[in-house]
MARPA-498576 format. One record per atom (N, C-alpha, C): residue in one letter; x, y, z; residue number from 1. Coordinates in pm, 1 decimal, m for minus. Layout:
N
+------+----------+----------+----------+-----+
: code :       c1 :       c2 :       c3 : pos :
+------+----------+----------+----------+-----+
:    a :        X :        Y :        Z : NUM :
...
+------+----------+----------+----------+-----+
end
This chain:
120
+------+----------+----------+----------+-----+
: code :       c1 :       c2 :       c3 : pos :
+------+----------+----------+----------+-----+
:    x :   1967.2 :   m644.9 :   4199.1 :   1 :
:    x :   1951.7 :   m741.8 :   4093.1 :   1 :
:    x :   1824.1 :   m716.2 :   4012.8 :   1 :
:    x :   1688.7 :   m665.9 :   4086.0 :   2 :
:    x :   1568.6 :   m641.9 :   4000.9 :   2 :
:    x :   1614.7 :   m506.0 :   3955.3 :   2 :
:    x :   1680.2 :   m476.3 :   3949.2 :   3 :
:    x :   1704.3 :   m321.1 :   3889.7 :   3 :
:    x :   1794.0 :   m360.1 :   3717.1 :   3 :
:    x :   1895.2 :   m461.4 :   3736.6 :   4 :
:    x :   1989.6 :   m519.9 :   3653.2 :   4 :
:    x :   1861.3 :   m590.2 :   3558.5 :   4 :
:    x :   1763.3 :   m677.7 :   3604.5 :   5 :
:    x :   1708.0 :   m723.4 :   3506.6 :   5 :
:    x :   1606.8 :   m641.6 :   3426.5 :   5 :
:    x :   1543.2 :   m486.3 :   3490.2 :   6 :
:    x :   1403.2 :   m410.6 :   3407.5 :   6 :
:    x :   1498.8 :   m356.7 :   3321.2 :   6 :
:    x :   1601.8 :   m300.5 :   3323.1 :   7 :
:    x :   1640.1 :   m212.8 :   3192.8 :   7 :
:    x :   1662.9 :   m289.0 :   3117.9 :   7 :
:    x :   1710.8 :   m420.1 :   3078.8 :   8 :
:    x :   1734.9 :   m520.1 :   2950.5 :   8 :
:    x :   1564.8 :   m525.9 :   2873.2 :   8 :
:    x :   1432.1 :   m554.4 :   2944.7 :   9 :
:    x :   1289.4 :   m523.6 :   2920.0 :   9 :
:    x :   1326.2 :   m432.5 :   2916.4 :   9 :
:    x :   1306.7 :   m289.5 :   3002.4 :  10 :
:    x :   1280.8 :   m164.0 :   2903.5 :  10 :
:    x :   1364.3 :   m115.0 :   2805.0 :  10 :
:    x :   1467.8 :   m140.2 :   2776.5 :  11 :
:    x :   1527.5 :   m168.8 :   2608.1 :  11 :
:    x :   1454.1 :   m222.4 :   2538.6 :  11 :
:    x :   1422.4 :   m348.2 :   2531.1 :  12 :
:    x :   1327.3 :   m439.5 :   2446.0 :  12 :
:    x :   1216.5 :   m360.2 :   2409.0 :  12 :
:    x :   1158.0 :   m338.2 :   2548.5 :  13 :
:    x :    973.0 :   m237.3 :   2521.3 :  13 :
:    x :   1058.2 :   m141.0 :   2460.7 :  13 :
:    x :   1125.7 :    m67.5 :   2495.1 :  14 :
:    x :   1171.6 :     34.0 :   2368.4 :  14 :
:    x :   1126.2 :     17.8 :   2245.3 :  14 :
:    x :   1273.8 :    m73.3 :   2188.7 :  15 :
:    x :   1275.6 :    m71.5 :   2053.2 :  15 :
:    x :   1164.6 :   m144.1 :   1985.3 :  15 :
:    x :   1086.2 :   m263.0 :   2084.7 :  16 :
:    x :    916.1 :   m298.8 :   1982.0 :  16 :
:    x :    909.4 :   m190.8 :   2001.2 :  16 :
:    x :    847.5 :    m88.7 :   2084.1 :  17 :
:    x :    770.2 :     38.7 :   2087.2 :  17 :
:    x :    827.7 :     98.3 :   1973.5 :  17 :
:    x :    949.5 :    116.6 :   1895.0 :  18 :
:    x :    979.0 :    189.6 :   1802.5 :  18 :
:    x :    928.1 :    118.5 :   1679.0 :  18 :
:    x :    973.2 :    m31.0 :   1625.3 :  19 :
:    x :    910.6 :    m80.7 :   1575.1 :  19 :
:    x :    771.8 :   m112.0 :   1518.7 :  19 :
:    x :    710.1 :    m95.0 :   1630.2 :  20 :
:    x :    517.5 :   m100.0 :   1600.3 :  20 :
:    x :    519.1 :     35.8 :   1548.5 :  20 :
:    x :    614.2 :    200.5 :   1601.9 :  21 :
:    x :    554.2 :    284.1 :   1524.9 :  21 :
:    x :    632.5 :    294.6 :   1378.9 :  21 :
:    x :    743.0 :    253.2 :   1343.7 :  22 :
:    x :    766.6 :    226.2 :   1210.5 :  22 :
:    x :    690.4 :    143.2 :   1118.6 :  22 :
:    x :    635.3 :     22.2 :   1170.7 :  23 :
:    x :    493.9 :    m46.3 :   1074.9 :  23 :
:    x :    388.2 :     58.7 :   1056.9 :  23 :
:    x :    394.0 :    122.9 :   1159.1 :  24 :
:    x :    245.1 :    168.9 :   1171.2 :  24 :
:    x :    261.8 :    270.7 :   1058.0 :  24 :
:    x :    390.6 :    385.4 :   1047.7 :  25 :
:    x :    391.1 :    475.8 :    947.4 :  25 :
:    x :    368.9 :    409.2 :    792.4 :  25 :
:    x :    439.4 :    278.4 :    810.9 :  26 :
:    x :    469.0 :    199.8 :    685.1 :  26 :
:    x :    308.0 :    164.3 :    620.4 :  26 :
:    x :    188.2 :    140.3 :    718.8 :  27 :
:    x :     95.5 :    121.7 :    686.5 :  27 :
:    x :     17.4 :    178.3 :    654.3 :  27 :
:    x :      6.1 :    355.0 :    712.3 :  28 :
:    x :    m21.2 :    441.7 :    665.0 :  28 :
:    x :     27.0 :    457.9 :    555.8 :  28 :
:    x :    129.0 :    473.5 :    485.6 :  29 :
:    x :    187.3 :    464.5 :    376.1 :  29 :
:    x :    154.8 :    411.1 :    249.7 :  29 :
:    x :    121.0 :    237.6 :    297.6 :  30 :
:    x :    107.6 :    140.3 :    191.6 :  30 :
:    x :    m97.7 :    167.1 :    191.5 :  30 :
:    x :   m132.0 :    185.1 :    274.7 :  31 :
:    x :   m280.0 :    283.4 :    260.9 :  31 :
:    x :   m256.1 :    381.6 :    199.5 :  31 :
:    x :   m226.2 :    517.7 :    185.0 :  32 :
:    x :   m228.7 :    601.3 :     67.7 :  32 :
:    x :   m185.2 :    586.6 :   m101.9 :  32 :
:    x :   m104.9 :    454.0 :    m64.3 :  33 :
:    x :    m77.4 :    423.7 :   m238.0 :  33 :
:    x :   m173.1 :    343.5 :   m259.4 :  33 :
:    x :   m274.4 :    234.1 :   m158.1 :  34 :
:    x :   m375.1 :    149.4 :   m253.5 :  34 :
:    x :   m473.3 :    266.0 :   m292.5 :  34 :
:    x :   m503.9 :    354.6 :   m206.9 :  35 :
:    x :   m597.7 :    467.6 :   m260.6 :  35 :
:    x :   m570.5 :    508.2 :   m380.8 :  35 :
:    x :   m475.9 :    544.0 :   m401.3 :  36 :
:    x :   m424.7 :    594.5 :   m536.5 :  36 :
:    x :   m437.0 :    514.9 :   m658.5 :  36 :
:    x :   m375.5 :    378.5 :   m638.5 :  37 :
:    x :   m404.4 :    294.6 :   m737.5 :  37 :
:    x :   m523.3 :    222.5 :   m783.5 :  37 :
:    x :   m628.1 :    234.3 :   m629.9 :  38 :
:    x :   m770.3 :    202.7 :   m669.5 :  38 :
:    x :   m836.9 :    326.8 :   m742.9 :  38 :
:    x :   m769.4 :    424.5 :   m708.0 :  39 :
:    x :   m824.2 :    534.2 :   m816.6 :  39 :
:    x :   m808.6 :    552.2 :   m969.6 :  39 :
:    x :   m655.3 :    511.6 :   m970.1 :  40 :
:    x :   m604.7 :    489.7 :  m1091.4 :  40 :
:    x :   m702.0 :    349.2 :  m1181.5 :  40 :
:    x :   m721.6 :    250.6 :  m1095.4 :  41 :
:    x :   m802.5 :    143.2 :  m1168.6 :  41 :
:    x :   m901.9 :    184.7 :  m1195.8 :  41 :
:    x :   m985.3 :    282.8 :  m1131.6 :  42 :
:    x :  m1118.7 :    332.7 :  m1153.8 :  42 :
:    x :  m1136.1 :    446.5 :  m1275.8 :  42 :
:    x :   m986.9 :    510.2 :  m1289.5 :  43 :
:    x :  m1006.3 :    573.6 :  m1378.3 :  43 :
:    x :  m1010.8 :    505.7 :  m1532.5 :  43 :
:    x :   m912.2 :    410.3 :  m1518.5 :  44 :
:    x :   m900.5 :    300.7 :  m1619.0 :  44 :
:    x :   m975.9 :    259.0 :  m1713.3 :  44 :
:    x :  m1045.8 :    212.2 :  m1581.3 :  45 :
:    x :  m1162.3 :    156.2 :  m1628.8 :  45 :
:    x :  m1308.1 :    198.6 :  m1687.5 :  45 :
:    x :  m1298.6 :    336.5 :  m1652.9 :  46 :
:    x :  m1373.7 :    458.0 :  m1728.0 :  46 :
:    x :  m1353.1 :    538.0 :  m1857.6 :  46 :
:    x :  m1186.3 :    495.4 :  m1832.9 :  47 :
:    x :  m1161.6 :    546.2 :  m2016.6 :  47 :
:    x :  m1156.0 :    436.4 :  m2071.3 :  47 :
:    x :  m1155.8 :    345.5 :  m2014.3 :  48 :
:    x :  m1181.4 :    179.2 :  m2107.7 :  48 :
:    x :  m1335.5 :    182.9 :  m2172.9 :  48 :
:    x :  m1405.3 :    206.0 :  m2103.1 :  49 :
:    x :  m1546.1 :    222.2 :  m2124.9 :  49 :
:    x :  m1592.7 :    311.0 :  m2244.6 :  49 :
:    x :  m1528.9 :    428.3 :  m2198.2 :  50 :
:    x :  m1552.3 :    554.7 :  m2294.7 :  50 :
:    x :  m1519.3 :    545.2 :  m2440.1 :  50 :
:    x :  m1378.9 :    483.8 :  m2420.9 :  51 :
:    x :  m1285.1 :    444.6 :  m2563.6 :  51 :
:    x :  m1390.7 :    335.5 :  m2638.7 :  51 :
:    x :  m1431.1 :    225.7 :  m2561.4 :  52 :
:    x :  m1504.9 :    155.7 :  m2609.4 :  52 :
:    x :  m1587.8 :    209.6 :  m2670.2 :  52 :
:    x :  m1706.1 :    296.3 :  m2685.2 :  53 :
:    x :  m1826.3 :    355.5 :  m2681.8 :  53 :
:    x :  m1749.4 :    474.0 :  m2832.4 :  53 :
:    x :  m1638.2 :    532.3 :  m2863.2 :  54 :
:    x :  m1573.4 :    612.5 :  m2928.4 :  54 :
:    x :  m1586.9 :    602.3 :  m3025.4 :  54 :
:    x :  m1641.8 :    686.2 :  m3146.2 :  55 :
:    x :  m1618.9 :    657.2 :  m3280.3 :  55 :
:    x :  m1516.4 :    809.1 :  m3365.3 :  55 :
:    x :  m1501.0 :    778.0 :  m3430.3 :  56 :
:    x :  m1404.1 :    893.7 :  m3486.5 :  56 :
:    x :  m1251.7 :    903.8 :  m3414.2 :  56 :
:    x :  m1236.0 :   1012.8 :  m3424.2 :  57 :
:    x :  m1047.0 :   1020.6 :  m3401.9 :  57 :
:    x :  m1030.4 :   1000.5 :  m3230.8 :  57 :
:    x :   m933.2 :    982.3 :  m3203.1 :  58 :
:    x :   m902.0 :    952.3 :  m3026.4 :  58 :
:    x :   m789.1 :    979.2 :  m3020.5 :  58 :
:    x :   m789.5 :   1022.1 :  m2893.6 :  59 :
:    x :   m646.8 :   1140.1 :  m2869.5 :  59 :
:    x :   m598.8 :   1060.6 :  m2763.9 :  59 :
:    x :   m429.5 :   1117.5 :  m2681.7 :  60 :
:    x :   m427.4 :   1026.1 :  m2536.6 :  60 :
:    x :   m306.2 :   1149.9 :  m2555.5 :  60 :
:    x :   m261.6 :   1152.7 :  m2407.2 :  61 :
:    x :   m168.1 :   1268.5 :  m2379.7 :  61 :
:    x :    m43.7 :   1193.6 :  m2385.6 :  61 :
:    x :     37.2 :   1233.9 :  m2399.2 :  62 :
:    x :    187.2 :   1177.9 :  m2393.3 :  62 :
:    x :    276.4 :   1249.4 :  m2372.8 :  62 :
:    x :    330.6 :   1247.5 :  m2196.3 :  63 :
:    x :    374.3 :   1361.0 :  m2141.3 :  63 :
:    x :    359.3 :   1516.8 :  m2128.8 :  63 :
:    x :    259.7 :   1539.3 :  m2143.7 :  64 :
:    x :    165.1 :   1659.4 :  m2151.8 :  64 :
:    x :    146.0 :   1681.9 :  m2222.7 :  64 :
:    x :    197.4 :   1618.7 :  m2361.4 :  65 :
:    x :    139.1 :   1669.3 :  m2491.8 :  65 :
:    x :     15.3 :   1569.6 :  m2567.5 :  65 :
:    x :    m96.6 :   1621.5 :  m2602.1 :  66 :
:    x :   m213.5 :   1523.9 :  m2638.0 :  66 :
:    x :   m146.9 :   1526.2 :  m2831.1 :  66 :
:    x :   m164.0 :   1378.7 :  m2823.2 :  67 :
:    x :   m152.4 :   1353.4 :  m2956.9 :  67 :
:    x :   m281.6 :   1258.4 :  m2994.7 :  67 :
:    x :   m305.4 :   1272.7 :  m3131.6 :  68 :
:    x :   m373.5 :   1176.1 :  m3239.9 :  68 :
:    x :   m364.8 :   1015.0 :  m3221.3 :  68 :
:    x :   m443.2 :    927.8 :  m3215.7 :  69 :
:    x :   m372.8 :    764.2 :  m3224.8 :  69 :
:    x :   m505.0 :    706.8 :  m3274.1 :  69 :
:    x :   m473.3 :    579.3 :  m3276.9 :  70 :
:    x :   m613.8 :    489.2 :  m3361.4 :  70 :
:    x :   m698.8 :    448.6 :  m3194.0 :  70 :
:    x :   m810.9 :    414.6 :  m3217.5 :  71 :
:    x :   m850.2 :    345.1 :  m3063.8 :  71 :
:    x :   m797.1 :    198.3 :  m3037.5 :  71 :
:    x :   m751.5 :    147.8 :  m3177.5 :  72 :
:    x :   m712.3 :     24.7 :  m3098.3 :  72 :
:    x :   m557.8 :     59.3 :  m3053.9 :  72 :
:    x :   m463.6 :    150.1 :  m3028.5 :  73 :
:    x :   m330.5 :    204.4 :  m2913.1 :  73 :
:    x :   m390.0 :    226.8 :  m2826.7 :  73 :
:    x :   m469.2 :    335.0 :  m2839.6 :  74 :
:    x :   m554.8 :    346.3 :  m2691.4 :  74 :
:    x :   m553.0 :    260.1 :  m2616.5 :  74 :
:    x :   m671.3 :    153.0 :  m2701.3 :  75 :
:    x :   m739.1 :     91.8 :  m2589.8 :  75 :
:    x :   m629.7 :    m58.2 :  m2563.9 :  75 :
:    x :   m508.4 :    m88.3 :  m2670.3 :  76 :
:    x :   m429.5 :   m114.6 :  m2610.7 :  76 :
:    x :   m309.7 :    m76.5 :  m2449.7 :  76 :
:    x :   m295.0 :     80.0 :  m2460.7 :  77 :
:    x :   m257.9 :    140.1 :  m2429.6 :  77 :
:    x :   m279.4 :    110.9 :  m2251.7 :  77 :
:    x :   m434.0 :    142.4 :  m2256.6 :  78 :
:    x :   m533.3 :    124.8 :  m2114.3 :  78 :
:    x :   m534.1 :      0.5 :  m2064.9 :  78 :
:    x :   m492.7 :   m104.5 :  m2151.4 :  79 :
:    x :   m500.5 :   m254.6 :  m2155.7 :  79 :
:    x :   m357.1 :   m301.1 :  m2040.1 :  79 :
:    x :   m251.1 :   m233.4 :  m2121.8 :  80 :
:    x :   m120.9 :   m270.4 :  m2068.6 :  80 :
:    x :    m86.0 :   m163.6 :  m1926.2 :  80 :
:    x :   m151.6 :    m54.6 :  m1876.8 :  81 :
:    x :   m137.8 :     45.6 :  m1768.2 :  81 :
:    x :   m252.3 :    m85.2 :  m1699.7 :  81 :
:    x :   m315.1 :    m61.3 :  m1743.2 :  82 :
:    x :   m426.1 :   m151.1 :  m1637.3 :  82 :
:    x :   m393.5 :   m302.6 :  m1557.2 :  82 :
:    x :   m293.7 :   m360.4 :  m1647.3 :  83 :
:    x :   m214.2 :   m451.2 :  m1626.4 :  83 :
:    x :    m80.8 :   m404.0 :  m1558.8 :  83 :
:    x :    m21.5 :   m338.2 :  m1533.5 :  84 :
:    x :     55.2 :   m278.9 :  m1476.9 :  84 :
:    x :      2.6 :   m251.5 :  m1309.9 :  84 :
:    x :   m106.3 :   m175.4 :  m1354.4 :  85 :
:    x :   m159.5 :   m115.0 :  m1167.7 :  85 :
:    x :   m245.3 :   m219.9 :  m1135.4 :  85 :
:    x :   m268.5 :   m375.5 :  m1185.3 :  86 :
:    x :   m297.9 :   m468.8 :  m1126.0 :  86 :
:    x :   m196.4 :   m490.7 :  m1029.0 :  86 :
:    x :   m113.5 :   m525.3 :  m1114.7 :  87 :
:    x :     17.1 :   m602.8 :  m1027.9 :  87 :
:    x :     40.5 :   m502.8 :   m938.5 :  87 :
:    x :     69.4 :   m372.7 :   m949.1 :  88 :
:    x :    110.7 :   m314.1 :   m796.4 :  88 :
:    x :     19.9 :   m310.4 :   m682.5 :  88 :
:    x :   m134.6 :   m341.0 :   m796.6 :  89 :
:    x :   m270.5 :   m315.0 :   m654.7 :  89 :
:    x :   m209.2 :   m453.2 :   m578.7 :  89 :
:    x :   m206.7 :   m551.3 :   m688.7 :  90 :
:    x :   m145.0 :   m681.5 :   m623.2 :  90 :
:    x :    m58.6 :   m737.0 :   m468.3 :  90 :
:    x :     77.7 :   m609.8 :   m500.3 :  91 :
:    x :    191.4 :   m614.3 :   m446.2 :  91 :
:    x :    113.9 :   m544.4 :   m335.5 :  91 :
:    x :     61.5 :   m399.2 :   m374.4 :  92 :
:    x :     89.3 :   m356.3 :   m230.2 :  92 :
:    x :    m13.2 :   m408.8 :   m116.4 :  92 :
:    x :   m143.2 :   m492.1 :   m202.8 :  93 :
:    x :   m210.6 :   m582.8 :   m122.7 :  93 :
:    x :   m158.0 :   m654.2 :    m25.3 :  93 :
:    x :    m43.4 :   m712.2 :    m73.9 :  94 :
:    x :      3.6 :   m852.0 :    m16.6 :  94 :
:    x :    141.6 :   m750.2 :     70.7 :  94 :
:    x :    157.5 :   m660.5 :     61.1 :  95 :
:    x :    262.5 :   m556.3 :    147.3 :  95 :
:    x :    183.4 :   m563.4 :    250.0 :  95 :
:    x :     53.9 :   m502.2 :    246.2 :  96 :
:    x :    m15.7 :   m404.9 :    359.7 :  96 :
:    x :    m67.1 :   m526.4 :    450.4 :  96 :
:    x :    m85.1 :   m662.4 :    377.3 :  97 :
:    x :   m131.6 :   m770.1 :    487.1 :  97 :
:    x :    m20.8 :   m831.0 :    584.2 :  97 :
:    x :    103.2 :   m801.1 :    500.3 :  98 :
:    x :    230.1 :   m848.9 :    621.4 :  98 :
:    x :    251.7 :   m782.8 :    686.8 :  98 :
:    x :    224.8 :   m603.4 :    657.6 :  99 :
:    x :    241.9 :   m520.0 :    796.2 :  99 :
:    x :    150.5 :   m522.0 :    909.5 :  99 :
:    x :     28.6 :   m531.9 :    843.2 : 100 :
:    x :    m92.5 :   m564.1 :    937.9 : 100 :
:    x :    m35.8 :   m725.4 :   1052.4 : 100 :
:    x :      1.7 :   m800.2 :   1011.2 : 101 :
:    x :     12.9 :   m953.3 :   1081.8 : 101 :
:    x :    166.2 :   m900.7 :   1161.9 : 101 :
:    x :    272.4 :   m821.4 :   1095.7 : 102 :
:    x :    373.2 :   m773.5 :   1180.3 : 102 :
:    x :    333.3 :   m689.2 :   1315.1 : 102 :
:    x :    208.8 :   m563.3 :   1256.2 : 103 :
:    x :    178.6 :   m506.8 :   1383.1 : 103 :
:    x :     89.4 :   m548.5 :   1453.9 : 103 :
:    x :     26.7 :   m695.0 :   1445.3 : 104 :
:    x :    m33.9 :   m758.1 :   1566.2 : 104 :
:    x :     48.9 :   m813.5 :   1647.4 : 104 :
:    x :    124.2 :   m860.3 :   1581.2 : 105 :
:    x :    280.4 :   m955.6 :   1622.8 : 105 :
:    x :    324.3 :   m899.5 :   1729.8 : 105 :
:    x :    342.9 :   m713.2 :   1682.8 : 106 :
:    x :    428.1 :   m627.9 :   1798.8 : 106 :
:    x :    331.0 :   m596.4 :   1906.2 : 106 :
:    x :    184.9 :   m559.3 :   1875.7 : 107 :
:    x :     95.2 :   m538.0 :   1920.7 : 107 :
:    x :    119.3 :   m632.5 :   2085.5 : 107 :
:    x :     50.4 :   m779.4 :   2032.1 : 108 :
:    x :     74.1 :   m881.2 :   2115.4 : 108 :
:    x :    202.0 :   m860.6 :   2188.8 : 108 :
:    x :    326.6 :   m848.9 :   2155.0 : 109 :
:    x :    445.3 :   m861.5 :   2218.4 : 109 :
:    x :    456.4 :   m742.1 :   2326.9 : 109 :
:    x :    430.0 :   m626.4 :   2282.8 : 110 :
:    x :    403.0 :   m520.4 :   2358.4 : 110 :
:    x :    284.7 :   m539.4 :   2466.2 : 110 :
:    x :    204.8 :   m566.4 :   2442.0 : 111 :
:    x :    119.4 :   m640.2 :   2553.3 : 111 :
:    x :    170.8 :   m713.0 :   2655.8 : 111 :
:    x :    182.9 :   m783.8 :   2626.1 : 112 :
:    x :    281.6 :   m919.8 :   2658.6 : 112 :
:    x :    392.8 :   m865.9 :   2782.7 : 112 :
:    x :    447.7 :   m791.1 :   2733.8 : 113 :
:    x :    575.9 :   m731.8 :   2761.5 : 113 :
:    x :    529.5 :   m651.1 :   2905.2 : 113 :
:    x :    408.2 :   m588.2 :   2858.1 : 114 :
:    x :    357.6 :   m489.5 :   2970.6 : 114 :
:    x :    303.0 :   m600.4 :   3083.4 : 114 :
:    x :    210.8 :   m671.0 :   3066.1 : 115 :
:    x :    194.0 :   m755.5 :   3160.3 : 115 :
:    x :    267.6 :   m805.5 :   3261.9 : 115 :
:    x :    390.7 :   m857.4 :   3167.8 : 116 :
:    x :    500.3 :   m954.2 :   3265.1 : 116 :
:    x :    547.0 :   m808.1 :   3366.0 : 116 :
:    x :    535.0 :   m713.7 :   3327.1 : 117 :
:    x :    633.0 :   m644.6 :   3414.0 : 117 :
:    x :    559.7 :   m553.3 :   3536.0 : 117 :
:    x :    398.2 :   m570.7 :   3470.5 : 118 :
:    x :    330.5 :   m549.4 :   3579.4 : 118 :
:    x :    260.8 :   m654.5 :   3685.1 : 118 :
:    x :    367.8 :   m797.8 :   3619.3 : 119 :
:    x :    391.6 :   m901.8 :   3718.9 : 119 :
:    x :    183.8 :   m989.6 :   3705.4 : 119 :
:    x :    190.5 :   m946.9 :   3587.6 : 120 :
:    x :     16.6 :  m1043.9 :   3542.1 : 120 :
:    x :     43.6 :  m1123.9 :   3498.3 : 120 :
+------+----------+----------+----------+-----+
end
């Protein structure tokens, strides 16, 4: 009968165990895109600066090709991207804090799990 009841637990510890490492990739994940997009804001915000500071003609690439524009497209331009990689810094903020509270969740449960079966 104690044999009938550990494999239903070690199924369970299984699949959390698979689970915590699917958050965990997921978090790694949603970490390399805030990097990116805090980079992207930083760059932003440096050609926001620059454009500001600009007198005479101003260029901006458009799909690899650099064309001519006034600074106020530009700095429209930087206005509406910048507003854009808010909202995803936004999103993936509020992503990376539910995986974090999911993999304490499993964390704990996996704990948990180990204990009972080492009868603590």
């Amino acid at each position: 009968m104690a044999t009938g009841e550990a494999q239903p637990q070690e199924n369970e510890l299984e699949k959390t165990l698979k689970e915590y490492q699917i958050v965990q990739e997921q978090l790694r994940s949603i970490a390399m895109q805030l990097e990116q997009l805090q980079g992207q804001k930083i760059d932003m915000e440096r050609a926001n600066e620059e454009l500001s500071k600009a007198d005479g003609k101003v260029y901006i690439s458009v799909g690899g090709v650099i064309v001519e524009t006034t600074k106020e497209k530009a700095l429209a331009d930087i206005k509406d991207r910048s507003e854009l990689n808010a909202v995803r810094l936004q999103n993936a903020n509020r992503s990376y804090t539910d995986l974090r509270n999911k993999e304490k969740t499993l964390n704990d449960k996996i704990t948990g799990m180990y204990r009972k079966s080492q009868g603590l």
